[in-house]
PADREN-591672 format. One record per residue (C-alpha): y, x, z. Coordinates in steps of 0.001 Angstrom, whole numbers, plus 500000, padded with zeros to 6 digits. Example, Ala and Ser with C-alpha at 12.3 -4.5 7.8 and 13.67 -1.06 7.14 Angstrom:
# residues 2
495500512300507800498940513670507140
***
This chain:
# residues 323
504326268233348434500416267280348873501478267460352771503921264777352473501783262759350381498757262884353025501632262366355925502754259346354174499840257816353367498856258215356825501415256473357448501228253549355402497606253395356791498282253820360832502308252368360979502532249535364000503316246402361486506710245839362487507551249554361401505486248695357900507147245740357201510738246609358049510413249432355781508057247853352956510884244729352651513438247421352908512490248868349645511883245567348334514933244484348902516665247655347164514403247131344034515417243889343929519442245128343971518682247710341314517592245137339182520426242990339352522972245769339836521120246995336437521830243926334538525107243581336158526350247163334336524713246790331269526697243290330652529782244896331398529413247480329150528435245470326313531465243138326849533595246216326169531487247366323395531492244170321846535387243103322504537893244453319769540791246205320607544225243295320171547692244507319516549741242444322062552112240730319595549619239350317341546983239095320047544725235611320614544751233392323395542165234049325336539888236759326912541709239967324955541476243976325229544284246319325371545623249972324832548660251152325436550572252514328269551397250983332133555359250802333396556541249490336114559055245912335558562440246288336463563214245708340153562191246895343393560081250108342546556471250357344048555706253344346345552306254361347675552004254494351491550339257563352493551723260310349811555442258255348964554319258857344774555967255774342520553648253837340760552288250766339229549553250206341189548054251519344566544808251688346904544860253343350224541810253322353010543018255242356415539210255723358464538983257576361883535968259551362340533723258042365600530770259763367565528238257672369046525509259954370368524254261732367554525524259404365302528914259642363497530322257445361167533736257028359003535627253466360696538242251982358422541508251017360905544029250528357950543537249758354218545393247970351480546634247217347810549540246706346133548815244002343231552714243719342242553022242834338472553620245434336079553701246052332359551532247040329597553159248125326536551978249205322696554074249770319254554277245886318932555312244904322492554555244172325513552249241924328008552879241752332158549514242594334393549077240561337371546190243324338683544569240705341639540996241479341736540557243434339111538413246618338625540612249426338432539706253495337462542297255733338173542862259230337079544833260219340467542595259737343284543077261897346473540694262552349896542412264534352568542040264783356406544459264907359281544440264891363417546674261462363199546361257899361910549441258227359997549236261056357810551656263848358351550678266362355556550246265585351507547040266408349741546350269652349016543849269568346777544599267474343582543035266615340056540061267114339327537454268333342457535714271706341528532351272512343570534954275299345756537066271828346315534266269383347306533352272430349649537266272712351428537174268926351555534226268603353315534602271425355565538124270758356558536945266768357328534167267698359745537347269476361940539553266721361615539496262886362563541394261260360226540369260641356370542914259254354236542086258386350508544712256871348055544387256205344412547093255536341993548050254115338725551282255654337469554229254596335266554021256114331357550204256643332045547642255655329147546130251945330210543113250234329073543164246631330011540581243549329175540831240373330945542537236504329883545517236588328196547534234240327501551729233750326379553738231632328306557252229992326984558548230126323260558395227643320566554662227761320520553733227055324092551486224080325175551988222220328220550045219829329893552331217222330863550175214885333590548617217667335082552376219380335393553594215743336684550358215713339179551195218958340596554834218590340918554287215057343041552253216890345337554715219348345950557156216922346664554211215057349190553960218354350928557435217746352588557205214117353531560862214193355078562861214650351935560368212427350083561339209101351919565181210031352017564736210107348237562606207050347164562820205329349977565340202685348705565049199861351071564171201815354275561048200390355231559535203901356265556805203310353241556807203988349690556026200739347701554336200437344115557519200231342674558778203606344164555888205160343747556562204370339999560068206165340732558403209061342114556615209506338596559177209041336291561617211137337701558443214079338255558202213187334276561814213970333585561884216872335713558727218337333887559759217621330683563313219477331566561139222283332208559460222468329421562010222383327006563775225183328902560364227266328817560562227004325082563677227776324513562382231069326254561269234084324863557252234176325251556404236102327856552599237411327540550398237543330592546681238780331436545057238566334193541460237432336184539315234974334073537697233525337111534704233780334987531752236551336144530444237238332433534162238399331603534866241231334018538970242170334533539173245557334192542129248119334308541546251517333598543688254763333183540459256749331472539526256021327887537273253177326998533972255478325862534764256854329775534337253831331332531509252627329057529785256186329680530359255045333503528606251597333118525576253146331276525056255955334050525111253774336460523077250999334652520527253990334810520608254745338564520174250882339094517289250805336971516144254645338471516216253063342070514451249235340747511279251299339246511243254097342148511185251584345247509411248718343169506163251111342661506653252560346596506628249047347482503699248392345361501490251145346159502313250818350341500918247011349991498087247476348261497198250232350703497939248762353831496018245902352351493044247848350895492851249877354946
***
């Protein structure tokens, strides 16, 4: 250990600067992303700590968490790629395994996810997930290898990874080419969810009528064509102040249709992304005190790595600078 000190130090001492400097901004640079990354986890886990639990039919507008179980909607059914299971949601990576000199490395070639909608449902009802971009923990994640980009075997090796497992994994990978890893969310599994709800239809749904009139006027300007044969009256090839004053009060009436059928609806309740970074949009299959366990750990490997390479950084400046 006292060797490695004196060899670094040496180092830090003797290094051509380009060598110092790559390395000393480096480990600046990773201080600096443990510091955020620690702030980053700790917010998150707070958020859950600090956001009651809603049942769905007596849940607020707004940003809401959930427990109950995921299902798929009725329909087409959704099947994961690589293994053929049913689920509600998938993840798959395909990577081939390329030598350059010494050097090998893991290169994706195919990857994907299936964000169909499916439900969430609890003893008072149910809410539909629309799962774009949200953080998702499964309990059925699987690694396997094969000689072919397609794979032509099923995992082997499922649940939970013992030490023996991690060992077959990893032996069997550095024989084959392929690595295929797919994680799942099924139908009837436990589901924590937190991210914007909101209920759409019913007799209590809110509309907003000139941004719904807006937005249906530029749909209609999208397809020019069917526009002018419309409000066109007189043929001139342009659309005149008092057709353009057509154009809005039928869009009204149309909207206003709409929303009077939407209420005569059943409410439909929805969550999904709050475009809004300090309220994450997370779906989980593990309990809530798993994934807040999660956030903490790794809040304390971000904060580990800020305080190791912040004080490396430290010390290899002030001794370069003292030399």
């Amino acid at each position: 250990m006292a060797d490695s000190a004196h060899t670094l130090k040496q180092w830090v001492q003797t290094a051509p600067a380009d060598d110092f400097w790559f390395w000393a901004l480096g480990l600046l640079v990773a201080a600096i992303a443990g510091f955020f990354f620690a702030f980053h986890f700790i917010h998150r886990k707070r958020v859950i700590e600090d956001t009651p639990t809603s049942k769905i039919r007596s849940a607020a507008q707004g940003y809401v968490e959930l427990i109950g179980h995921g299902y798929l909607m009725e329909g087409q059914p959704i099947v994961s790629p690589l293994t053929g299971k049913s689920c509600t949601w998938y993840e798959f990576r395909v990577e081939e395994k390329r030598q350059s000199g010494k050097r090998t490395e893991w290169k994706t070639i195919r990857k994907g996810t299936r964000d169909e909608l499916f439900l969430i449902k609890d003893e008072t009802g149910q809410c539909v997930i629309d799962p774009e971009d949200a953080y998702v923990t499964v309990n059925d994640k699987q690694v396997w290898f094969g000689n072919s980009a397609t794979p032509t075997s099923k995992p082997n090796i499922t649940g939970k990874k013992t030490g023996l497992g991690n060992f077959a994994i990893g032996f069997i990978g550095g024989m084959q080419r392929y690595r295929y890893t797919e994680k799942l969310l099924h139908s009837g599994e436990s589901l924590y969810a937190i991210g914007l709800y909101k209920t759409v239809g019913g007799a209590g749904a809110k509309f907003d009528i000139n941004e719904d009139v807006r937005e249906l006027i530029r749909e209609w300007k999208t397809d020019t064509e069917t526009l002018m044969k419309r409000f066109d009256a007189n043929n001139d090839g342009e659309i005149c102040l008092q057709e353009w004053q057509q154009v809005r009060d039928e869009a009204y009436q149309e909207v206003m249709k709409k929303h009077h059928e939407q209420k005569n609806l059943p409410p439909v309740h929805i969550m999904n992304k709050t475009n809004d970074k300090r309220r994450p949009f997370i779906l989980s299959a593990r309990p809530q005190d798993d994934i807040t366990r999660r956030f903490h750990f790794y809040s304390i490997l971000s904060i580990s790595l800020f305080l190791l390479c912040g004080s490396l950084t430290t010390w290899m400046i002030s001794l370069r600078v003292a030399t």
